[in-house]
C-alpha positions in Angstrom: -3.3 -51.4 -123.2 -4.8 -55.0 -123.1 -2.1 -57.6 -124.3 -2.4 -59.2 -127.4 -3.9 -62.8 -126.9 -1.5 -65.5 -126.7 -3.7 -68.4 -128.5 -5.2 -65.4 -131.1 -1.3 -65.9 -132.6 -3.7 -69.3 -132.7 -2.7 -67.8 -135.5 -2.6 -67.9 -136.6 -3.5 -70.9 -138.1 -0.7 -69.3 -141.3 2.4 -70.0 -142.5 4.4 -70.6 -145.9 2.1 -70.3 -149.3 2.2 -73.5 -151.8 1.1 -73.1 -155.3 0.1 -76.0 -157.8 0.2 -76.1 -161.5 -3.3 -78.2 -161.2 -4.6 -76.6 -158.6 -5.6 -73.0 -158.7 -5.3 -71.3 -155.7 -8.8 -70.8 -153.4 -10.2 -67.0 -153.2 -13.3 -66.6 -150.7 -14.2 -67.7 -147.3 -13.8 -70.3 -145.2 -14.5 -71.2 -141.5 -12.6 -72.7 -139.1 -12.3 -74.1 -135.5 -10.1 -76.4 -133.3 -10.0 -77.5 -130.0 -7.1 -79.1 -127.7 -5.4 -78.7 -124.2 -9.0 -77.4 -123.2 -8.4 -74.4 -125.5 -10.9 -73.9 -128.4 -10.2 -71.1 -131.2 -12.6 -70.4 -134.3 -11.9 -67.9 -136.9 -13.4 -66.7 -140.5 -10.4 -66.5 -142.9 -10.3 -64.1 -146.1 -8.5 -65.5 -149.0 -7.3 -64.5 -152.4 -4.0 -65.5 -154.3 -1.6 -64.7 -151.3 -2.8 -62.8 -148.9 -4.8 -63.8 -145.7 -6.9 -62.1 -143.0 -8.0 -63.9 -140.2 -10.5 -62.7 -138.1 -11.0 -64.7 -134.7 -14.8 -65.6 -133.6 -14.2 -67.4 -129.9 -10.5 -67.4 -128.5 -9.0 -67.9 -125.1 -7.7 -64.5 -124.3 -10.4 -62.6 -125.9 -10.6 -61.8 -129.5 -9.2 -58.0 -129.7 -7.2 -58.1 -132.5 -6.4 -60.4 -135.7 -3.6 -60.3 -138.6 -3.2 -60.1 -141.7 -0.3 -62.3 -143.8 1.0 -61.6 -147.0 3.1 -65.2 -148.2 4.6 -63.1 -150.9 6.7 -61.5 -148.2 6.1 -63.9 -145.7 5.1 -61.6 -143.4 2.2 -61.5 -140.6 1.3 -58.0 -139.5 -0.9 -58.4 -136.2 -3.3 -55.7 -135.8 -4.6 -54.4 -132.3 -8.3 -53.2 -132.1 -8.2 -52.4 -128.8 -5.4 -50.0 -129.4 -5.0 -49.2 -133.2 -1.8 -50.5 -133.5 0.1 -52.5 -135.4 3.0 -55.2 -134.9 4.8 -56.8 -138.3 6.5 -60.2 -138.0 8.7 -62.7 -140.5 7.0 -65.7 -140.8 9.8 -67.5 -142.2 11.6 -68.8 -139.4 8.5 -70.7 -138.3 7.7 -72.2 -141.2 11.6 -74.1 -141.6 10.7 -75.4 -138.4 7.9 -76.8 -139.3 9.5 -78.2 -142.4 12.4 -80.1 -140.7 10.1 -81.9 -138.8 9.0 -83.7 -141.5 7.0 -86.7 -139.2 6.5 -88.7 -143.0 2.6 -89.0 -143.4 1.2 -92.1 -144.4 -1.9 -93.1 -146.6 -4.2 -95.2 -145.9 -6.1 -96.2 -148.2 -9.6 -94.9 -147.0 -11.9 -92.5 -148.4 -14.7 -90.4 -147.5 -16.8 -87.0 -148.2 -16.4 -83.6 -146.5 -18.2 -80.7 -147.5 -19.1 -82.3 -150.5 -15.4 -83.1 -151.2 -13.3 -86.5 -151.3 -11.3 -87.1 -149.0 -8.4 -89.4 -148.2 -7.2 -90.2 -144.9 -3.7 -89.9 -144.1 -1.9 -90.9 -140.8 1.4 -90.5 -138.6 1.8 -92.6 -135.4 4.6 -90.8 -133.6 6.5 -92.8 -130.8 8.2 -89.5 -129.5 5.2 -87.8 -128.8 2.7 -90.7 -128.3 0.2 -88.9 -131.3 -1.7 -90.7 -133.0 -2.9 -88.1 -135.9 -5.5 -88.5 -138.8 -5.6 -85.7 -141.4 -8.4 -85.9 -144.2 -7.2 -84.3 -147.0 -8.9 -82.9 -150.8 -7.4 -82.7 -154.2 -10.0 -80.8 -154.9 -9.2 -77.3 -153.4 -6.3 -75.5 -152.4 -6.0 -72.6 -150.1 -1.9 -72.6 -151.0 -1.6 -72.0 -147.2 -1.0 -74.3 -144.0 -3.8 -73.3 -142.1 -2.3 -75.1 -138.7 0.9 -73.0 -138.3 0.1 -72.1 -135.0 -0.1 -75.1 -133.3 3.4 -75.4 -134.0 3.6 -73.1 -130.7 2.0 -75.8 -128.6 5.2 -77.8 -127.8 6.4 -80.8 -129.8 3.0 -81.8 -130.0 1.7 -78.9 -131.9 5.1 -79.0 -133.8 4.0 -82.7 -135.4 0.7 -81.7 -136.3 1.4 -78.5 -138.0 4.4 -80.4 -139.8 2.2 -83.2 -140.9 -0.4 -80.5 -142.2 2.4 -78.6 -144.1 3.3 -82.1 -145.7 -0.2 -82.7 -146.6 -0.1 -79.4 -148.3 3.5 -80.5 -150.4 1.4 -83.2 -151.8 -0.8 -81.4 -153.7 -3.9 -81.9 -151.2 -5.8 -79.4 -148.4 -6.6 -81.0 -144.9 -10.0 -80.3 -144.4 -10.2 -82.4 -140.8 -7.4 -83.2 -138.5 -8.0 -85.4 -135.3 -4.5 -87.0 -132.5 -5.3 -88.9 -130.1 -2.9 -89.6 -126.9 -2.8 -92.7 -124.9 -5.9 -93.7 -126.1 -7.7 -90.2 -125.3 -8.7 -87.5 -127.8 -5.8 -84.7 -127.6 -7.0 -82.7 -130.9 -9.3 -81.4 -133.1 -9.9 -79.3 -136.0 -11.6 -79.1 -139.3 -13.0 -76.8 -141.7 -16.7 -76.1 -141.5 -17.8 -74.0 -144.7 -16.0 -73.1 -148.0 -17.7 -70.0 -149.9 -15.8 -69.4 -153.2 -16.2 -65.5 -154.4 -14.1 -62.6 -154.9 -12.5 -60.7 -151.7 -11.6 -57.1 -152.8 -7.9 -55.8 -152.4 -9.3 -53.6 -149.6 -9.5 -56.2 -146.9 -5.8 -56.9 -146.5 -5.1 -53.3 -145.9 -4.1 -52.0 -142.3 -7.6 -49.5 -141.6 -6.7 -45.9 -141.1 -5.7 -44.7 -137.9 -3.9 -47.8 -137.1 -0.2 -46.9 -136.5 3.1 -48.7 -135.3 3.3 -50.5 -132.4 6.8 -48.3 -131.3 4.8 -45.2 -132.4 2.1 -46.0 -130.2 4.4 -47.2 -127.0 6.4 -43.8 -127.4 2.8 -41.8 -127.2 1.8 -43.8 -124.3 4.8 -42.9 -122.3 4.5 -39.6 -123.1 0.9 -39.8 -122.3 2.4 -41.4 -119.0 4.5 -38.4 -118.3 2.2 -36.1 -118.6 4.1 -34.6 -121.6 
């Protein structure tokens, strides 16, 4: 059994789903990537209403598996290709975290175009951590969802960045580039690189046949291992 990759709950890039009036939520495809702590991830996330699939293009760790979130039941059910199994998770816990954060983004005042989209640069300077982080955020579009959840993993560092990005998010906006710099070096990266608006049937959130629980498939491999 190979282990599940640590950065592909990179993850995860997900966490809690935010809905506006004015905005309509985003169903399609987009592509992502990041790159920090000499680790780069890229993925191709599925979208409609609130559900998510995230499938991972260039990981460290390997790429043999992804998951699947559902923010009506905030839950993120990591699948294992390798294996056929599955594992299901709560993603709420995570996502409070992120919220008491709360680093207080700041605007400032400049504007640009991404993707064909304004864009308005927010900041936080945090003393604690010694970021320095620029999000570039659209009106425009809203995937509902805080595509930097995973970064919260990555220490306090990761925690301010994926905190800032979920506060973005309250403001009725989408981050569409994030950069942090530390002590005057460049500690962060990540941006969107394509947005293709269509429809993305039902089918590709489902778990694929054959797939079965992760403590169904440990009991047949130590049966397997016992010869039984």
């Amino acid at each position: 059994m190979k282990a599940f990759s640590a950065a592909l709950v990179a993850i995860l890039f997900l966490s809690a789903a935010f809905a506006f009036a004015d905005v309509p939520l985003f169903e399609g495809v987009l592509t992502v990537h990041g790159q920090g702590a000499g680790m780069t991830n890229s993925a191709t996330v599925y979208l409609s209403g609130k559900k998510a699939k995230i499938l991972p293009k260039e990981q460290i760790g390997g790429t043999n598996g992804y998951p699947l979130v559902d923010f009506e039941t905030m839950k993120l059910t990591l699948l294992v290709t390798s294996d056929k199994y599955y594992m299901e998770m709560p993603l709420a816990a995570m996502d409070q975290q992120i919220a008491a954060k709360a680093p207080g983004v700041k605007d400032s005042g400049k504007k640009d175009k991404l993707l064909g989209r304004v864009v308005e640069e927010w900041i936080v300077k945090d003393g604690a951590t010694g970021l320095d982080v620029h999000l570039w955020a659209t009106t425009e579009i809203s995937t509902g969802v805080n595509l930097l959840v995973g970064f919260s993993r990555a220490g306090d560092e990761g925690l301010l960045i994926a905190a800032a990005a979920r506060e973005i998010l309250g403001k009725g906006m989408m981050p569409l580039k994030i950069t942090a710099q530390k002590g005057g070096k460049d500690y962060f990266f990540w941006q969107i690189d394509s947005i293709e608006p269509g429809t993305v049937e039902a089918s590709t959130f489902d778990i694929p046949a054959g797939y079965v629980r992760f403590s169904d498939f440990m009991k047949k491999s130590t049966k397997t291992a016992h010869g039984r």
